[in-house]
N, C-alpha and C positions, 0 to 999 in steps of 0.2 A: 504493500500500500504506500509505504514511503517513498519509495523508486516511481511508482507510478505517477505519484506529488510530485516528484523533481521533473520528472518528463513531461506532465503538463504544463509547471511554472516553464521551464523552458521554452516549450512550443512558445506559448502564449508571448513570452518575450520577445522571441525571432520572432514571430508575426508581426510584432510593435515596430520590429524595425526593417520590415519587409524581404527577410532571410523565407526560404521556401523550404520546411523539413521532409524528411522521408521514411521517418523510422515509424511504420504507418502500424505494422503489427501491435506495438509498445503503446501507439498511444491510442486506439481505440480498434475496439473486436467488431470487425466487420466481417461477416461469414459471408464468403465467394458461394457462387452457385452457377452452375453450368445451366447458358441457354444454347439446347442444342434447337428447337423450333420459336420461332417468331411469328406471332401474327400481327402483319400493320394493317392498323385502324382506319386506313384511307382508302384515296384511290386516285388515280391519275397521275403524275409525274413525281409527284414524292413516294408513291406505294412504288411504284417501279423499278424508284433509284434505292429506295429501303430495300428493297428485293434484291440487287446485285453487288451491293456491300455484301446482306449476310449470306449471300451464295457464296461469297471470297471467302469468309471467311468459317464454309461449312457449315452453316446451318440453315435446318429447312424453313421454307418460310409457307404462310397460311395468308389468302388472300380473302375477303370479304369483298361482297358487292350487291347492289341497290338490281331492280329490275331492271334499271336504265344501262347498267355498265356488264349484262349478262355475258357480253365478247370483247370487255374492254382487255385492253392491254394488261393490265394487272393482274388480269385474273388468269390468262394461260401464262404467264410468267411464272407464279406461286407454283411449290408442289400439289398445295390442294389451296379449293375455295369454296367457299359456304354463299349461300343467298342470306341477308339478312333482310329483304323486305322490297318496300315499296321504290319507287325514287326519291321521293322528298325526301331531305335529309334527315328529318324530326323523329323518321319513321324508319331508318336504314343506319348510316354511318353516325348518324345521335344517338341510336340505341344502346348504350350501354350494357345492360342489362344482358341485350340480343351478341352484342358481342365477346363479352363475358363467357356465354352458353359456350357459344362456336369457341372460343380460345380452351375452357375445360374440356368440351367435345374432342376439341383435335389435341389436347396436350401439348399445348403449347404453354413454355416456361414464363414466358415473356410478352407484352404488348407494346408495338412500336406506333404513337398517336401519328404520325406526322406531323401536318401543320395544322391548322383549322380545329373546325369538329370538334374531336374530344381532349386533345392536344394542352389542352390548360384548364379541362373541368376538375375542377378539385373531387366531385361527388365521384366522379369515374376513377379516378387518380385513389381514393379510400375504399372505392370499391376492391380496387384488383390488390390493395395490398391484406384488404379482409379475405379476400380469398386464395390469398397464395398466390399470385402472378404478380412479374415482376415487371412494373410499369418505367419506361425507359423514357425515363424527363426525372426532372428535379421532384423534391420533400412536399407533400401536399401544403406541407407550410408554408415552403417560400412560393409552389403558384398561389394562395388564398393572399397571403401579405402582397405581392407583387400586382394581382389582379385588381385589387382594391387600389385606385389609383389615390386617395387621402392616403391610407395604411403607408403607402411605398415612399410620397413625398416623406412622409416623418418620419421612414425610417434610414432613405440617404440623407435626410439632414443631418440625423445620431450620426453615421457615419463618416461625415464631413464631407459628403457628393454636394455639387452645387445645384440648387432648384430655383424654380423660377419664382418669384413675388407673386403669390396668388392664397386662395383662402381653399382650405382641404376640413373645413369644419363638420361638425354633424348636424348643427340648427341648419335645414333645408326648407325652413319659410323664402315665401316671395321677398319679404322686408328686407332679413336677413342678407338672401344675396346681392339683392339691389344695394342695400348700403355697402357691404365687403367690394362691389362692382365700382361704387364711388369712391368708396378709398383705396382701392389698386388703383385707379385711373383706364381711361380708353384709352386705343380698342382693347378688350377683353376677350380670350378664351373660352368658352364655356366646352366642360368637358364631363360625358358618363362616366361616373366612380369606377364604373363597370366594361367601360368602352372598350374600342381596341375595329382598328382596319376603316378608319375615317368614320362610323357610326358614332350617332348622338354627340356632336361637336358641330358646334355654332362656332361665328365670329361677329360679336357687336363690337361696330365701327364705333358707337356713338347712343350717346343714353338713350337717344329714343328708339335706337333697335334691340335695346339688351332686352325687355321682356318678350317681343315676339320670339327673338333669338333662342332665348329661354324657352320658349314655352315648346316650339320645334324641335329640341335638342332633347327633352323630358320625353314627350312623346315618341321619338325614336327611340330612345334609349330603352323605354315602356318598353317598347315593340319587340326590341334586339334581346336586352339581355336580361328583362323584367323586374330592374331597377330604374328610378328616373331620378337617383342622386344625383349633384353635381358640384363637379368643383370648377372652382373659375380661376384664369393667370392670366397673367400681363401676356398679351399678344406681340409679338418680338415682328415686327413686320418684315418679311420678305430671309426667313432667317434660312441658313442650310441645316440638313437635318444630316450628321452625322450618327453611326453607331460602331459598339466596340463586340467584336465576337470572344462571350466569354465562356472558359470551360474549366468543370469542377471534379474533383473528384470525394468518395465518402470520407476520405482524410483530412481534409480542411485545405487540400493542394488548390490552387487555382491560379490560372493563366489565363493571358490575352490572349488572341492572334491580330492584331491591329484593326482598325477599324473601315468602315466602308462610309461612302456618302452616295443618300438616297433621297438627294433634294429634291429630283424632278419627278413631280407625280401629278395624275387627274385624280379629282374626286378624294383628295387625302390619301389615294393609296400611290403606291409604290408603280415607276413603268420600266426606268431604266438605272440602272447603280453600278455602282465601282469600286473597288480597291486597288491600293487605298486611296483618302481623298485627295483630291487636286487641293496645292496651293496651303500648304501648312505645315508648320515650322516644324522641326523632330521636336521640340520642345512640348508644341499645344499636343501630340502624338502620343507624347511620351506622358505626359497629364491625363489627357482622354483612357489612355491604358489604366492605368494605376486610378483611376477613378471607379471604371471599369471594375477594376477586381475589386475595391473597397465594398463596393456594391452586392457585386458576388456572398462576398463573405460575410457581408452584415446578414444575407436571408441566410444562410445555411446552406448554399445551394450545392446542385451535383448534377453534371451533364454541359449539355450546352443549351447557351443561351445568352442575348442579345440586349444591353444597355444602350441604349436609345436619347441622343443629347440633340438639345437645339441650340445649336452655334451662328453665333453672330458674324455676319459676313466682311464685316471691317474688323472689328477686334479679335476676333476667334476666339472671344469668352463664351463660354458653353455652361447648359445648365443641363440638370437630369431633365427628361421629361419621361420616359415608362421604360422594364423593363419587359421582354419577352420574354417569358419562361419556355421557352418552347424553338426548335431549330427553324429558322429561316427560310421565308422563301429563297433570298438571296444569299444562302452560303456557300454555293459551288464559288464563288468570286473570289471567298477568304481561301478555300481550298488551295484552288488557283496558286494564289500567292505564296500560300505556305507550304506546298503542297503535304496537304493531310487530307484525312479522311473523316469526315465528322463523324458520319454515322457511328464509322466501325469505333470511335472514341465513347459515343455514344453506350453503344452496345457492350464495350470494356467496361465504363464506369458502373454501369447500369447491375454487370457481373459480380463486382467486388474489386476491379483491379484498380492500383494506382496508377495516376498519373506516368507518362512513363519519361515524359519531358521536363525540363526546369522553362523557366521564363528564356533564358540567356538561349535553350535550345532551340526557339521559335523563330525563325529568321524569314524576313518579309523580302520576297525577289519578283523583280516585275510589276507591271499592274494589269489586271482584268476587270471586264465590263461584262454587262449582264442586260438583256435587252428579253422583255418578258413580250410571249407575239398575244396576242387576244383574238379574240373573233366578237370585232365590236368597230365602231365607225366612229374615228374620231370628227369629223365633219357632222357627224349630230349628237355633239357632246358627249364622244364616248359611249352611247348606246350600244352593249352588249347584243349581238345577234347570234340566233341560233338556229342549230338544223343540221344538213347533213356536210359533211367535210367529202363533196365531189370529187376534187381533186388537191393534192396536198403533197408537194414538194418539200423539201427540206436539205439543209447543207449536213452533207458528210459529216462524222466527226474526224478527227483528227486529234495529232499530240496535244496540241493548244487551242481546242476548238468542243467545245461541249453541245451536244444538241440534247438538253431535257425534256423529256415528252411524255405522254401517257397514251397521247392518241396516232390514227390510223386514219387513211384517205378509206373513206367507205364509213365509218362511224359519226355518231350524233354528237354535236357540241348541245350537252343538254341545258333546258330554261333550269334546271334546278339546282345546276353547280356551278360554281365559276367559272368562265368563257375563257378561261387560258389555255392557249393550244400547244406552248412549248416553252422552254425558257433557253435563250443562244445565250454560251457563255465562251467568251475569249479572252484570252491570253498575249500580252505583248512586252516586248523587254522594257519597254517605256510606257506612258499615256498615250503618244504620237502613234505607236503601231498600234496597240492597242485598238486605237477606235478606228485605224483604217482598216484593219483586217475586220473588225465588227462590222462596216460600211459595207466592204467584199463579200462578207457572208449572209449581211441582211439582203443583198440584191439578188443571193442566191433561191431566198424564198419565191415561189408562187401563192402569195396569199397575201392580203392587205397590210404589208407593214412598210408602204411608203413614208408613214407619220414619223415611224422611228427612225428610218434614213435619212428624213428631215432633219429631227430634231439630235442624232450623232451629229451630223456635221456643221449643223450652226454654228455661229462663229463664234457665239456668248457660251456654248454649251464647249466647245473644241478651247475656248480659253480657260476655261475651268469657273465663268462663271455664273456659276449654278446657286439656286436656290428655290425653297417652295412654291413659291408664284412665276417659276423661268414660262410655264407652257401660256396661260394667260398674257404674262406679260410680251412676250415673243410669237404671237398668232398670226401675225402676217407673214414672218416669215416661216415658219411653221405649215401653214396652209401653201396647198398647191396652187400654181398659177399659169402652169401651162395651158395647152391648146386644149389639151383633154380634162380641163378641170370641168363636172358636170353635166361633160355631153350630152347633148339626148340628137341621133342622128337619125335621118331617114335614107335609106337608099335607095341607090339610082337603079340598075343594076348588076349585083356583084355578091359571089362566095365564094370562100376561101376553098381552093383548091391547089390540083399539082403545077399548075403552069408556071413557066418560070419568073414573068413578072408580069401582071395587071397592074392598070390605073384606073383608079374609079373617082368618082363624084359625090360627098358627102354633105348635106345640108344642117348646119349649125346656127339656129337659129335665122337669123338674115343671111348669114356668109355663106359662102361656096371655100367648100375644104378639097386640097387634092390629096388622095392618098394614092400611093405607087406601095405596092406588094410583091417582095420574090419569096419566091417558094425554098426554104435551106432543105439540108438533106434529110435532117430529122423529122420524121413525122411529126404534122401538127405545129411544125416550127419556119415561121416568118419571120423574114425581116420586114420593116415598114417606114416610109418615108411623109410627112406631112408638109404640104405646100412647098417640097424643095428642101425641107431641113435635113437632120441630119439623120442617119439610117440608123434606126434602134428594135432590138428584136421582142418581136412579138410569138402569142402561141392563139391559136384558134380552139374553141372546141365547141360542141353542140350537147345542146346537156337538156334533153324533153320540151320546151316551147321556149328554148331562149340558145341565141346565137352570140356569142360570146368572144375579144379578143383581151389577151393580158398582155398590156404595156409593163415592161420593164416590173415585172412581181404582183399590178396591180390590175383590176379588171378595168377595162376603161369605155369599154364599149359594148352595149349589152343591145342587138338586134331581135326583132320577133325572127323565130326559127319558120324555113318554109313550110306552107300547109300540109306537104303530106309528112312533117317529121312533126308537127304542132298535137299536143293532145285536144281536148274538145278545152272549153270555156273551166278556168278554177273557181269553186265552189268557194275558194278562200279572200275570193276579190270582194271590196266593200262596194254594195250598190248604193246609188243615191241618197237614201233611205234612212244608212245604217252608218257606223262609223266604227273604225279600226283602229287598234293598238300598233305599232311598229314593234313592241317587246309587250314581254307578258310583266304585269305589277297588281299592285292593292289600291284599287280605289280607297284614299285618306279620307277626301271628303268629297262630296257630290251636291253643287250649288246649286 
């Protein structure tokens, strides 16, 4: 018992002064346990890439899935797969319970959440260690403290994390916040205790929008996460959002791997990121780290997981704003850098084993970006679109080239899960190659990611300078403005076939357009020429009543198909009458 006193007075000292110990046996009995089967709690491009870590590293893994995903990709990857229900999530990949079953069913040691879903429900997280399964994420404590966004500000404060000037109280009267809103000053944050992924967060400019502001952000939050707490902070205008990837183990070890910046997003979320950030000193680096782990080790934590700071664009003074308890969409980028493997760190911790690196081990080389593709239409705010993935190209991988996926040309991008189709991640010895080889491989695509070829090479985005409002503030040049912005043409007559080169006659609105067509050797694959410009390759295809050409990755020309390839009249067109949705949602209120 004495010895065991001095081992801890020890530890506890080196920690004071930031020494990293290892004598893990001595100072606390963690019993190792072999996960020879995994089953992940997801599906789509995180269950996939969960799947080929623990194939490396020999163990079987167990796939779950909704009605919707009966041929997804995840599910012939797994050795085996279970149906857990319907499509909505509430009712399939929310099912706890249902998952629970199928993990005791197939004997599996272990549950890997992914991201989302069940990923940070504390109830699931208590469930599986009541019944024996070994839940691969951090202590129910530190997601319950970390989740509760009041709980977390007050406990990086104890830690000495810098946070932002805002009110994290329990008196949630109307009064209450209005006055805490007038002694923080505008504009104001309003944020769900509960939040997380741009849900129930308002921004009042100005006192007279703080209680709509308010009342909109309760109400969501209602909806989301069936809390309508809220905390409010000083709104840091136009800040970058840096974060630190951090990883723990059951010994009290914990590291960095340096941080990423994921300033440019729609809608609060996340579109394209990088490691590390453009434009900051090793000094603010080497702060943001070491904040990082304070953070860490104030929750108890174990596994990986993601400290989240809002940094100021001229001073690079950064505060806490949330941590994620839970792996990232964007870690393949830290990978990248570091090159490690999260999962499989993941999946070690989660065992019993230590750490197996110090801090000093961790060395940061290169930088990589991350460009997430969607199936959604930036031209109408980002509206998520769904249906079937006709046709679906993608760039190779390669040494320095990641293609994250979960789907297949032929499968449904479903209304009931996230519209992300893949995630490109690259690799360059610098920032400069970096985003040209990202530019090379986004042109590789056939599918709408003109947006993000835009917005890699703007010239605010290519100087590093970035920040939350870069896509609003930078929309003209962001938005397309060629000849094919909008078209809607009628033809003279003309289709694509083998001949070696046609010219035809296009009508755009008033103007007379020329197109010139040659036929390359590849099926389906044209070159095409506009009024004399310059030749850039196009691809034809006919797909049931719609004639179709892709300019350079994007569709740009959509003809009625001839009558004898045309189906009869779609039942789904809105008549006169009636009126139609663009995407599926919840009628709020109805005037």
């Amino acid at each position: 018992m004495y010895l065991n006193r001095l081992v801890k007075n020890w530890q506890n000292l080196h920690l004071q002064n930031g020494f990293r110990y290892n004598h893990t046996q001595a100072i606390k009995d963690v019993q190792r346990r072999k996960i020879a089967k995994v089953l992940i709690a997801n599906r789509g491009e995180i269950a996939c890439r969960v799947i080929r870590t623990a194939k490396k590293l020999g163990i079987r893994t167990v796939s779950v899935y909704s009605d919707a995903d009966k041929h997804a990709m995840h599910v012939e990857m797994a050795d085996e797969a279970y149906h857990i229900g319907p499509a909505a999530s509430a009712q399939s990949y929310l099912n706890g319970e249902k998952i629970l079953q199928v993990a005791k069913k197939s004997q599996s040691q272990a549950i890997h959440p992914g991201y989302g879903f069940l990923s940070e429900n504390v109830e699931f997280c208590e469930r599986c260690a009541n019944e024996g399964v070994i839940f691969i994420g951090p202590p129910t404590s530190a997601i319950r403290d970390m989740g509760i966004k009041s709980t977390s500000k007050a406990i990086m404060s104890n830690a000495g994390v810098p946070i932002v000037k805002g009110y994290h109280g329990e008196d949630q009267s109307i009064e209450k916040l209005k006055a805490e809103a007038q002694r923080i000053g505008f504009p104001i944050m309003i944020k769900a205790v509960r939040g997380g992924g741009g849900k129930g967060m308002r921004i009042a400019m100005t006192e007279s929008e703080f209680l709509p502001q308010l009342e909109s952000a309760k109400r969501e939050s209602l909806k989301s996460f069936g809390d309508d707490n809220m905390l409010l902070e000083q709104y840091i205008t136009d800040p970058r959002h840096v974060e630190v990837q951090v990883f723990a183990d059951m010994y009290g070890n914990a590291v960095h791997l340096f941080e990423r910046d994921c300033s440019v997003q729609r809608r609060h979320q996340k579109i394209i990121e990088e490691a590390p950030a453009p434009g900051l000193s090793e000094e603010t680096r080497r702060a943001l780290g070491e904040a990082a782990v304070r953070a860490a080790k104030a929750v108890g934590y174990v596994g990986a997981g993601t400290v989240e700071f809002i940094l100021h664009r001229q001073t690079h003074e950064f505060h806490f704003m949330e941590m994620n308890t839970r792996l990232q969409v964007e870690h393949p980028i830290t990978e990248m850098i570091t090159g490690t493997d999260l999962v499989e760190w993941q999946i070690r911790a989660a065992a019993g084993e230590p750490l197996s690196v110090t801090q000093d081990d961790i060395i940061r080389r290169g930088h990589a970006v991350e460009c997430r593709i969607y199936a959604e239409e930036p031209r109408a705010g980002f509206m998520p679109r769904a249906g079937t993935l006709h046709r679906l190209t993608q760039p190779l991988p390669e040494q320095n080239v990641r293609v994250e996926t979960g789907v297949r040309e032929g499968q449904d991008v479903s209304v009931h899960y996230d519209p992300m189709i893949a995630k490109l991640v690259v690799w360059g010895s610098d920032r400069t190659e970096a985003l040209a080889k990202t530019r090379m491989k986004l042109s590789e695509y056939q599918t709408n990611i003109n947006f993000l070829l835009r917005l890699s090479g703007a010239s605010a985005f290519v100087a590093g300078d970035v920040h939350t409002a870069f896509i609003p503030q930078h929309e003209a040049e962001l938005s397309p403005n060629d000849t094919w912005k909008g078209i809607s043409v009628t033809p003279t007559a003309w289709r694509p076939n083998y001949q070696l080169q046609k010219t035809v006659h296009l009508k755009f609105g008033d103007k007379d357009i020329k197109v010139s067509v040659k036929y390359e050797d590849s099926p389906n694959s044209y070159l095409a020429q506009v009024n004399d410009g310059a030749w850039v390759q196009t691809e034809a295809y006919l797909k049931q009543s719609e004639l179709g050409l892709r300019l350079e990755g994007q569709t740009v020309v959509c003809l009625p198909a001839p009558k004898y390839q045309s189906m009869t009249g779609s039942a789904n067109a809105a008549s006169a009458d009636s009126a139609s949705s663009p995407t599926p949602g919840v009628f709020e209120k109805i005037l």
